[in-house]
C-alpha positions as CSV (number, residue, x, y, z in Angstrom):
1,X,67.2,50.4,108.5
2,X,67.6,49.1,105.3
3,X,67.6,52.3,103.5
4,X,70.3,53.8,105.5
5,X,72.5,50.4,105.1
6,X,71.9,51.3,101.2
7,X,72.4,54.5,101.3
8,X,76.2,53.6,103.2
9,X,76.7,51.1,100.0
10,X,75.6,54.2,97.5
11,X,79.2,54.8,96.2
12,X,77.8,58.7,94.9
13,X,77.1,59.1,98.7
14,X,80.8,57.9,99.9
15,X,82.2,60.4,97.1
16,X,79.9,63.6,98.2
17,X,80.9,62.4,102.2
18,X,84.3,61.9,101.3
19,X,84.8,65.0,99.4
20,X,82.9,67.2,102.1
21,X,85.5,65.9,104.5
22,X,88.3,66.4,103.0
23,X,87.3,70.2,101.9
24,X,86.5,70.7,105.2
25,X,89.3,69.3,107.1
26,X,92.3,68.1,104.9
27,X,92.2,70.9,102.0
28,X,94.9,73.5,101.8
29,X,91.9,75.9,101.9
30,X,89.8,74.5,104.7
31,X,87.2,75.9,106.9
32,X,89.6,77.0,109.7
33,X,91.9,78.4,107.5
34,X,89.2,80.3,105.1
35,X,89.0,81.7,109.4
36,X,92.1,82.6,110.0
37,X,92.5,84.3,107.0
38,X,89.4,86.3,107.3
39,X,90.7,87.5,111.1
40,X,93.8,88.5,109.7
41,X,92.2,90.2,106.8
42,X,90.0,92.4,109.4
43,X,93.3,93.3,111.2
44,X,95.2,94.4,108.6
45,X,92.2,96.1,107.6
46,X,92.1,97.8,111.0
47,X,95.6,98.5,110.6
48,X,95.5,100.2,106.8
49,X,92.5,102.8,108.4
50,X,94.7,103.6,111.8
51,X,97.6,104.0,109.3
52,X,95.8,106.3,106.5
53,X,94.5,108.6,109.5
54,X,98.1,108.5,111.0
55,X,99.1,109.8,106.9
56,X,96.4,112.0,106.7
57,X,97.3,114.0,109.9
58,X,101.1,114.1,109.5
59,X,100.4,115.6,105.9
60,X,97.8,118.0,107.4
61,X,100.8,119.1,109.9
62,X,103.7,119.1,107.0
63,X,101.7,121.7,104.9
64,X,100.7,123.5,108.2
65,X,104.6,123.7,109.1
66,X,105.7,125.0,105.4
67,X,103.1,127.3,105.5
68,X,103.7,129.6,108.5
69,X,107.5,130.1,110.5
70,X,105.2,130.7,113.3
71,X,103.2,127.4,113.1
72,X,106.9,125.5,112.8
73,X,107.5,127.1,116.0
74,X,104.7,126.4,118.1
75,X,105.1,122.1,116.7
76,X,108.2,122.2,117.8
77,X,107.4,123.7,121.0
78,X,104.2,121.4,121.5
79,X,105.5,118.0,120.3
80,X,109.7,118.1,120.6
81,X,109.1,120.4,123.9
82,X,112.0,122.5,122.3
83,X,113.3,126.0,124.0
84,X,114.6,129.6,123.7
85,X,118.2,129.7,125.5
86,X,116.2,131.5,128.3
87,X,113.2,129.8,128.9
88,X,112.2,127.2,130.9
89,X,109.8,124.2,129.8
90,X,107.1,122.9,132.9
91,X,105.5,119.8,131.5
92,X,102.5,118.9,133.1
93,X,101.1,115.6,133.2
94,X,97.6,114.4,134.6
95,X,97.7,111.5,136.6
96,X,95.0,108.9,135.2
97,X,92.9,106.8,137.2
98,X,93.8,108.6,140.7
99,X,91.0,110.2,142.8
């Protein structure tokens, strides 16, 4: 018992104690917010690969559209569900989920 009542009076230990608490709780830089920023960093992360593949694939479809009249046709037909004056456009959707 004596030893830990000197070790409480050691005024290195109250500095290392003191210091490890404030790093830990009162710093700009502390534990939850080293946290936080890590999160976020792995979500913006996520977000930089979903947006590269979304760059990737519109690029892939611009040189695919300058390429070909045919090919600009067929986008437009597919993704703007665009028409000839006498055609008619059926869009069929499957119903998720329903048995």
């Amino acid at each position: 018992m004596r030893k830990l009542l000197d070790l409480f009076k050691n005024k290195y230990f109250i500095a290392v104690v003191a210091f490890t608490v404030w790093m830990l709780f009162f710093d700009k830089n502390d534990v939850i917010s080293q946290y936080e920023y890590s999160t976020q960093l792995n979500k913006l992360k996520q977000e930089k690969d979903f947006y590269t593949k979304e760059t990737d694939q519109v690029k892939k479809d611009l040189k695919e559209l300058d390429s070909n009249l045919t090919t600009a046709e067929k986008f437009a037909r597919e993704k703007y569900f665009m028409k000839k004056d006498n055609e008619d456009v059926f869009v069929v959707v499957k119903a998720e989920g329903k048995k």
